[in-house]
C-alpha positions in Angstrom: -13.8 1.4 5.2 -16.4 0.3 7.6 -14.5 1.3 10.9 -13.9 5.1 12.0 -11.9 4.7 14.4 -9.4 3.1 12.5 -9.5 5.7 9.9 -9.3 8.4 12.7 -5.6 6.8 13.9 -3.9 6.6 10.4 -2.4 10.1 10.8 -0.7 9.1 14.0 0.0 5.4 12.4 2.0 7.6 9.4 3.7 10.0 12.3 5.4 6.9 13.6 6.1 5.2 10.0 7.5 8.8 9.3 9.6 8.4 12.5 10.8 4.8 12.6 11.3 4.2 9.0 13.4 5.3 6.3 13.1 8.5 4.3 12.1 6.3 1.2 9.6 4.2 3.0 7.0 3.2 0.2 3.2 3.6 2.5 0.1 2.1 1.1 -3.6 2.8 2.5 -5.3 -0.5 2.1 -9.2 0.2 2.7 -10.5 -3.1 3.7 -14.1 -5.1 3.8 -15.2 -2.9 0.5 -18.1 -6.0 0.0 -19.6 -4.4 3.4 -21.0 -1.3 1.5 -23.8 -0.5 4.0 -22.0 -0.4 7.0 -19.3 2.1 5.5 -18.0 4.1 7.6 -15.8 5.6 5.2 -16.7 7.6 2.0 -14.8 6.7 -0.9 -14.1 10.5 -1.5 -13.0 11.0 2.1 -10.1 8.0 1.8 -8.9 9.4 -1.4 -9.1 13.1 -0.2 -6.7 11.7 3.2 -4.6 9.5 0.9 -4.0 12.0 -1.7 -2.9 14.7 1.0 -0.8 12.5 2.8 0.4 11.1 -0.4 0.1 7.4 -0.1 -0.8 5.3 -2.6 -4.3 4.2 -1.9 -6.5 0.4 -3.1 -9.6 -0.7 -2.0 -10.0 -4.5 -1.1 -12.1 -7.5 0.1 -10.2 -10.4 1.7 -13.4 -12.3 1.8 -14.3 -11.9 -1.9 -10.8 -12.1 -2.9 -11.1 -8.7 -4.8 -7.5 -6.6 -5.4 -6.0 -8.6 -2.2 -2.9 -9.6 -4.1 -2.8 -5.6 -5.8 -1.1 -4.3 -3.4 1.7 -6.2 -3.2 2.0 -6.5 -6.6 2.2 -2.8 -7.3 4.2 -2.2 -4.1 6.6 -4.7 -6.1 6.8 -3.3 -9.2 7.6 -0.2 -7.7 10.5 -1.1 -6.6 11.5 -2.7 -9.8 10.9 0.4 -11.2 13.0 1.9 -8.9 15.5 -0.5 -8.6 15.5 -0.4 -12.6 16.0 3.3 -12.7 19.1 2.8 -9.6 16.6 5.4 -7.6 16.2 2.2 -5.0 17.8 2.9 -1.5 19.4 -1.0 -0.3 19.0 -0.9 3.5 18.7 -4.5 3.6 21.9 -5.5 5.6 21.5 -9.2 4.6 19.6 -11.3 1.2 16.0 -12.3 2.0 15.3 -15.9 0.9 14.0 -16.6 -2.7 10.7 -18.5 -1.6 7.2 -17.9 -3.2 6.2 -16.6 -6.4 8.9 -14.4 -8.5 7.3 -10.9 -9.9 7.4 -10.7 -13.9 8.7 -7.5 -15.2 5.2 -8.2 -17.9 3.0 -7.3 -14.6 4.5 -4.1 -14.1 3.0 -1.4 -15.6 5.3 1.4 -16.0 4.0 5.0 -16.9 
């Protein structure tokens, strides 16, 4: 949010997830340092006008205020419950990632 030139190389950054990754790739825009208001760069209708044309899902955050940090993973994770849930989920993992860290509760997920 507060640097241009990072905004102005997202479309190439999506150009390569587009060509390295999967077909079913979920992408997220994370707009960072949202407690640095006056030195946006950024306007919030601009980020939503790119992320809603490139259709990724799009969250503001602050790491250093701790605000909607964890969001992001948690909504990228009940996603793919969702998904999973509804057999829609592509597995490409070849191998089981380890079960460390905290599990997700279907109760977080908020299914429309």
């Amino acid at each position: 949010m507060t640097f241009e030139e990072s905004f102005c190389c997202l479309s190439e950054w999506l150009r390569e997830i587009e060509q390295y990754a999967s077909n079913e790739v979920i992408t997220v825009l994370v707009g960072n340092k949202i407690d640095l208001a006056g030195r946006r760069e950024i306007s919030q209708q601009r980020a939503e006008e790119f992320s809603e044309a490139q259709n990724v899902y799009y969250l503001k955050t602050s790491a250093k205020e701790s605000d909607n940090v964890e969001k992001p993973f948690l909504d990228l994770a009940c996603r793919l419950i969702s998904e999973a849930r509804q057999n829609t989920l592509v597995n490409n993992v070849s191998s089981p990632l380890p079960r460390e860290g905290k599990s997700i509760s279907y109760l977080t997920c908020n299914f429309n």
